[in-house]
Structure formats: C-alpha cells, structure tokens
C-alpha positions in Angstrom: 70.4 60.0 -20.0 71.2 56.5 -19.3 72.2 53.2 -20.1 69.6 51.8 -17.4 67.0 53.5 -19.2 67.4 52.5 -22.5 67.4 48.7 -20.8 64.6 49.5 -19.0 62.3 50.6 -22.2 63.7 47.5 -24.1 62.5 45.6 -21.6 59.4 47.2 -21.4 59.3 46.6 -25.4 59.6 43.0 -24.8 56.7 43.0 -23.0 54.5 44.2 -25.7 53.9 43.1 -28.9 52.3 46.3 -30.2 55.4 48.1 -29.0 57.9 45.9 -30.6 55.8 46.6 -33.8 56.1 50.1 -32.7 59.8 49.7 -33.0 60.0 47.7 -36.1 58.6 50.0 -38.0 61.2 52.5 -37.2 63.3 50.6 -39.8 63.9 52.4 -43.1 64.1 51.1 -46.3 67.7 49.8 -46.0 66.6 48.2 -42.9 68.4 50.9 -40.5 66.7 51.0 -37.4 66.5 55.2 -36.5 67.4 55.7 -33.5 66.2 59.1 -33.0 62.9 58.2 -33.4 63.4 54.9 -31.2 64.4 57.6 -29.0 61.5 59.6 -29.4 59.6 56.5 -28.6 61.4 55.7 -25.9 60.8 59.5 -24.0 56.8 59.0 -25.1 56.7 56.3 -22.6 59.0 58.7 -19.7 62.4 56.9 -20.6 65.1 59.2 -21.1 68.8 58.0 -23.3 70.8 58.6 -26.0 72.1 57.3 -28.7 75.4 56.1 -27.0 72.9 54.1 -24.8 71.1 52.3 -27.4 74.2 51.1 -28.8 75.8 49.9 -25.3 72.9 47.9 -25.0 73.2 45.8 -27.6 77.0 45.9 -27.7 77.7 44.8 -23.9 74.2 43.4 -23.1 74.0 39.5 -22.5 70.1 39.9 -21.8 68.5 37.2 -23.9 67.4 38.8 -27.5 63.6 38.4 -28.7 62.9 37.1 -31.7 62.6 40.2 -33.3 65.7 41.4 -32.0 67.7 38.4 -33.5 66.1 38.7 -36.8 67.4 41.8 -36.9 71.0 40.6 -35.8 70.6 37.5 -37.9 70.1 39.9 -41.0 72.8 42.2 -39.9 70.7 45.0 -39.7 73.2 47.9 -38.5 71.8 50.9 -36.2 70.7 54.1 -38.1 72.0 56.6 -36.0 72.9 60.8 -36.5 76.3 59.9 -37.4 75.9 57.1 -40.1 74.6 53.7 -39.6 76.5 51.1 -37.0 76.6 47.5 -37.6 74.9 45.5 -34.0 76.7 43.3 -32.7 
C-alpha cells in the first residue's frame, strides 16, 4: 500500500471524466465519499492503498484540486471511512 499509489490513481482520475464520475458516485446520501469502495476502484485499475493513503492525500497534498474535488471541499464533504467519517481538509 502506498501513498504514491493513491496519488497516482487520483491523478489518473483527473484525467478522466468518466472516472471522476466513477468516483462521485461513491458518495452516499450524506455526501460521504466511501473509501472502501474508492479503494475497490482504485485496485480495479492495478493501484494498490489504503485508507491512511487516501486521507494523506488530501491532508498533505498541495497538487492543484479539480473542480470536483473542490466542490467537494467547498461543501465540506468529510471522507466516509471504516472508522467513522473524517472531515477533508
């Protein structure tokens, strides 16, 4: 698992508009983004991380966001993970 991964598949996201659908609709109904199943999608495409990485992404990352991603930050849309739900910052 690594942290390299997971900003290797986001990137690869970017690149796609299907994907990023793909992603978006991994949001539940309280607008938590799952991250198993982001993870699931992520391992369908040969990218292999965790939930830790996910969430270092987005904490420590200075990447520039895609829209999507800031409407989701804008929103405050925290991170559906295994162990609750985690604000992104």
């Amino acid at each position: 698992m690594s942290i390299e991964a997971a900003r290797e598949f986001r990137s690869f996201v970017k690149g796609s508009a299907k994907l990023e659908q793909a992603v978006g609709k991994l949001l539940d109904e309280y607008g938590l983004l799952n991250i198993q199943e982001t993870i699931k999608l992520g391992a369908q495409y040969g990218y292999t991380f965790n939930e830790t990485d996910i969430e270092a992404i987005f904490a420590n990352d200075n990447e520039e966001l895609t829209d999507f991603e800031q409407e989701m930050i804008s929103a405050g849309l925290p991170i559906n993970s295994s162990s609750g739900a985690t604000e992104m910052s």
